[in-house]
C-alpha positions as CSV (number, residue, x, y, z in Angstrom):
1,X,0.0,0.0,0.0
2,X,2.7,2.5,0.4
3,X,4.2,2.2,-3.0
4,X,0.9,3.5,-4.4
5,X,1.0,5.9,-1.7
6,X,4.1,7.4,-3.0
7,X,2.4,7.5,-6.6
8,X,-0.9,9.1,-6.0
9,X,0.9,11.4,-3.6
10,X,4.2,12.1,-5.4
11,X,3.7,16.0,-6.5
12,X,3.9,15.9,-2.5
13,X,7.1,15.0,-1.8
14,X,10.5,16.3,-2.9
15,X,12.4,13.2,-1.9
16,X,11.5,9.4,-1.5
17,X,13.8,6.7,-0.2
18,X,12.7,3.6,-0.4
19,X,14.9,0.7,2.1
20,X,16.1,-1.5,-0.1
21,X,19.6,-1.8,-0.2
22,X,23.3,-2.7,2.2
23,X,26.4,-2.2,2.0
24,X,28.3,-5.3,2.9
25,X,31.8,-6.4,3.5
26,X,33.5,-9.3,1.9
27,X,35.6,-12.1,3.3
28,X,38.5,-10.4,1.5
29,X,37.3,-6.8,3.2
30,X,36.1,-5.9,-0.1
31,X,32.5,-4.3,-0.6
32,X,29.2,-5.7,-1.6
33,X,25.7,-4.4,-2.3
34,X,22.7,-6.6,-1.6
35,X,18.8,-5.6,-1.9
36,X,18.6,-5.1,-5.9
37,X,16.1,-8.1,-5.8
38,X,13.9,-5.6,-4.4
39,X,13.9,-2.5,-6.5
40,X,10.8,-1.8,-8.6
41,X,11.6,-0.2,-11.9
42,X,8.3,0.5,-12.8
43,X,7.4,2.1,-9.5
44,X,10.5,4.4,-9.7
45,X,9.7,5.6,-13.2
46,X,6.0,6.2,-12.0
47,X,7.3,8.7,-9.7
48,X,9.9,10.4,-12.4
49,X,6.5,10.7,-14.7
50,X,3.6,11.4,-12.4
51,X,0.0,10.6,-13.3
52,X,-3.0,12.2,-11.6
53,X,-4.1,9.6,-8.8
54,X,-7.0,7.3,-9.9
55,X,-9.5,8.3,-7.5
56,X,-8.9,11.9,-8.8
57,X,-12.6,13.1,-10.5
58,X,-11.8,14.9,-13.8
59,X,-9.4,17.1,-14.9
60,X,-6.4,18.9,-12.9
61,X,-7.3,22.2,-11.8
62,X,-5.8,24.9,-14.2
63,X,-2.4,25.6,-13.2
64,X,-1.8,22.6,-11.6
65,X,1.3,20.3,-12.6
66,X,2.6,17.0,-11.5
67,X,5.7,17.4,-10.6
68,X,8.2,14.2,-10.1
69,X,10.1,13.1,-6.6
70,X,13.5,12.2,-6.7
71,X,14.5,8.5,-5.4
72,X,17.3,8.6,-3.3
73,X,17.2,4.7,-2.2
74,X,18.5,4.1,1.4
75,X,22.2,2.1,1.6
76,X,22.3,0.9,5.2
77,X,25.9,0.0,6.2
78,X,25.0,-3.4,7.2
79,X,27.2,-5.8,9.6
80,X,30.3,-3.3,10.0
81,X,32.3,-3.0,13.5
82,X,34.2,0.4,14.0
83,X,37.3,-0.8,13.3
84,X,36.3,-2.5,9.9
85,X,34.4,1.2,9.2
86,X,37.5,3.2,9.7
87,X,39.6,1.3,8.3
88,X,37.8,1.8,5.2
89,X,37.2,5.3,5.6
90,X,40.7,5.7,5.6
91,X,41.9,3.4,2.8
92,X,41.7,5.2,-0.7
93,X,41.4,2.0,-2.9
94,X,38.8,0.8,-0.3
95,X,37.1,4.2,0.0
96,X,37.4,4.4,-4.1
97,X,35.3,0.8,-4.3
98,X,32.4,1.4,-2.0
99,X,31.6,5.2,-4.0
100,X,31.9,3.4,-7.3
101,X,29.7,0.6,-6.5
102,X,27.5,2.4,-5.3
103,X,27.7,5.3,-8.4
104,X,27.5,2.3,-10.6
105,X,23.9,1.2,-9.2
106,X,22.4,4.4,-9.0
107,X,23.4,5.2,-12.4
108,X,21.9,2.0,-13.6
109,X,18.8,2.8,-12.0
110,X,18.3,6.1,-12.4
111,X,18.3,7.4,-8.7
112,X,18.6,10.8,-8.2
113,X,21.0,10.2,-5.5
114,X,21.2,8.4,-2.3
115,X,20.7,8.6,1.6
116,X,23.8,6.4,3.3
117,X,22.7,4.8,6.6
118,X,25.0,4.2,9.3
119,X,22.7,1.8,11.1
120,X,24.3,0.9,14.3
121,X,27.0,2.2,14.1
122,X,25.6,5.2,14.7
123,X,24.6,4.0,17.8
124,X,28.0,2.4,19.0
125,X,30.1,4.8,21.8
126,X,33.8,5.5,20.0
127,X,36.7,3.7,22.2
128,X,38.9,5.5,23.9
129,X,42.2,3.1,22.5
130,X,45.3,5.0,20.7
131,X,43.8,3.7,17.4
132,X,40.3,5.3,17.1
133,X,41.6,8.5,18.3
134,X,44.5,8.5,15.7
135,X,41.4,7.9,13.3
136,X,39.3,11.0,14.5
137,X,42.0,13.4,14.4
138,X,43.0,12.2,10.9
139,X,39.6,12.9,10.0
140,X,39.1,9.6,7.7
141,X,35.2,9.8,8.1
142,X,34.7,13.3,6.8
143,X,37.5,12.6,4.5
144,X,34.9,9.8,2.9
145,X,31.6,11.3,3.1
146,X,33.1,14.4,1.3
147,X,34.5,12.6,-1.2
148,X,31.3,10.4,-1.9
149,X,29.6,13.9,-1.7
150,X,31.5,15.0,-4.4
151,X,31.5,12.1,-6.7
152,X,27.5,11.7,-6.9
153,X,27.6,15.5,-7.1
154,X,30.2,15.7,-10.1
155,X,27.1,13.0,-11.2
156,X,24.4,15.6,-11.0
157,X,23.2,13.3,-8.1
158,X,21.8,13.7,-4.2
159,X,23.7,12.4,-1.1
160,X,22.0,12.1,2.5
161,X,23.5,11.2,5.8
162,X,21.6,9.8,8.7
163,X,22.6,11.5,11.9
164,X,22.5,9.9,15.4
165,X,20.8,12.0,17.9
166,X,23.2,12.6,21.0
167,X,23.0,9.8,23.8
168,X,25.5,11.5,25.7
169,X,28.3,9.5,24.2
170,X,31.5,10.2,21.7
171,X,30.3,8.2,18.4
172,X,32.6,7.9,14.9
173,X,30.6,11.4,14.0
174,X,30.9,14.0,16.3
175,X,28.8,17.0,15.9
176,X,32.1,18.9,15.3
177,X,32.5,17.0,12.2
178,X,29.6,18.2,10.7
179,X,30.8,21.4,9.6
180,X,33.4,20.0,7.5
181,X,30.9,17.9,6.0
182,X,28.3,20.2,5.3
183,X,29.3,21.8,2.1
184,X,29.5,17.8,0.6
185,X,26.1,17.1,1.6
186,X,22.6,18.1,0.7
187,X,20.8,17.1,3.8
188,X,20.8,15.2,7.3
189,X,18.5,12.8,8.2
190,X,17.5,12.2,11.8
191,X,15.1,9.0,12.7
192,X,12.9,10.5,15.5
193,X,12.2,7.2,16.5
194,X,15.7,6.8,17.4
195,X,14.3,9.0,20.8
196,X,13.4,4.9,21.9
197,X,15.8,1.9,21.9
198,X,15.6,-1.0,19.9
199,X,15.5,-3.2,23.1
200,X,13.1,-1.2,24.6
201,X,10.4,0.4,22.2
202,X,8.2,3.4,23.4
203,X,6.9,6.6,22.1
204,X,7.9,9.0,19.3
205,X,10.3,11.4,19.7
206,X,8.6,14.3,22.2
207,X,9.0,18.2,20.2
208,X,12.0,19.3,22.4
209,X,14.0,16.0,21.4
210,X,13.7,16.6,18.1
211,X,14.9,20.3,18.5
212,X,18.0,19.1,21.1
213,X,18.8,16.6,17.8
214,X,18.0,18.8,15.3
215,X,20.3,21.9,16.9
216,X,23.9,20.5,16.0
217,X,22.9,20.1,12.1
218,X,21.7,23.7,11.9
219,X,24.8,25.0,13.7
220,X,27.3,22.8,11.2
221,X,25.0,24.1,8.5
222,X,25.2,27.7,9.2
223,X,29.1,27.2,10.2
224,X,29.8,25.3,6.8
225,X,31.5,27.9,4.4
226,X,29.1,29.0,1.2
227,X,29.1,27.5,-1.6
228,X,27.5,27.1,-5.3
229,X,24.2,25.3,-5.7
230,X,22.7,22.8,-6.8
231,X,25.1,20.3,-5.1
232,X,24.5,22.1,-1.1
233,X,21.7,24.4,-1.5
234,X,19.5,21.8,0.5
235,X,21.9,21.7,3.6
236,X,22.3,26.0,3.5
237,X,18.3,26.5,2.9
238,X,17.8,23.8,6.1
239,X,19.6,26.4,8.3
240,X,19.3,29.6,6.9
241,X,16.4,32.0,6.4
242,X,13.0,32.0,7.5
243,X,11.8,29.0,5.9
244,X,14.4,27.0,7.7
245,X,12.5,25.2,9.9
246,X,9.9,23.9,7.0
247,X,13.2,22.9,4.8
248,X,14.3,20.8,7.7
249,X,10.9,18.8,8.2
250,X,10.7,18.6,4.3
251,X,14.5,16.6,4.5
252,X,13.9,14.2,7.8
């Protein structure tokens, strides 16, 4: 029921992302996408080519048009530890194989772009060893999102990052990392149902959660130095101007 949903109701939404895909590592640490089996072409090019919904009586009103979504499918980052995840991040031929694999399937498809989702990793409180620090201050996280930024960019293509909400912890993304990766992005995501835990479901996210979460993007936004649109006018028109609060709901 959703995926008609999404049709009759696509002039409503600037972006859909549909959960179909991971992003795997090998036995030999290299990278694999799974998930494909689930794509629906016909659905996607039902949203790039809108028709007027079927229970829609006569004509659209004058001045009306259908205008299309963009599909930015959802890569989880399935089955990585830290270590494995920095390590990658800071690898160039490894970094180099996840962005064109996954450049490779959205150009097959037609996406308009991506959202990359760190899944529990997110989630998982950074170590305190000689190792992960060494990682942090070399900056090998930022150092990958930019460049994936850039490459589905240079593509004419979308790239969002799911954000963890603070639990009080140090994760592998820091809000003082988001600056630096602002300018490569074109929107945060944040889950609010990521206010419960997994273990122990409850509630939505209350409004001031979702503000406390929602207050480190718009700092990194406003923070991140300007730059030229199309590739980060999402991210700048999240933080900046009146609208911003709308252009923030419209992106999580």
């Amino acid at each position: 029921h959703g995926y008609d949903v999404a049709k009759w109701f696509t002039t409503k939404f600037d972006f859909l992302s549909p959960v179909w895909y991971q992003i795997k590592l090998t036995a030999t640490f290299g990278v694999e996408i799974t998930g494909g089996y689930d794509v629906d072409q016909g659905w996607i090019d039902s949203l790039h080519h809108p028709s007027p919904p079927p229970f829609l009586e006569g004509p659209l009103p004058e001045g009306v048009a259908l205008t299309p979504a963009k599909v930015v499918p959802r890569f989880l980052l399935e089955g990585w530890s830290l270590p494995e995840f920095f390590r990658m991040a800071r690898t160039p031929a490894a970094r180099k194989q996840l962005i064109d694999i996954v450049l490779r399937e959205c150009s097959s498809r037609s996406y308009d772009g991506l959202v990359l989702d760190f899944g529990s990793l997110g989630f998982t409180p950074l170590p305190e060893g000689v190792e992960a620090q060494a990682d942090m201050m070399t900056s090998a996280v930022p150092t990958f999102l930019a460049q994936l930024g850039d490459a589905l960019h240079e593509a004419s293509r979308y790239l969002f990052i799911t954000v963890a909400p603070d639990r009080g912890y140090r994760s592998f993304l820091p809000a003082s990392d988001l600056t630096a990766i602002a300018p490569h992005v074109d929107g945060f995501v944040v889950m609010t149902y990521d206010y419960s835990s997994p273990y122990r479901p409850g509630p939505n996210a209350p409004l001031g959660w979702v503000e406390a979460a929602l207050r480190p993007i718009l700092e990194a936004a406003r923070s991140a130095p300007p730059v030229s649109p199309p590739a980060t006018h999402i991210a700048h028109r999240a933080a900046a101007g009146p609208d911003g609060a709308q252009s923030v709901r419209k992106l999580v």
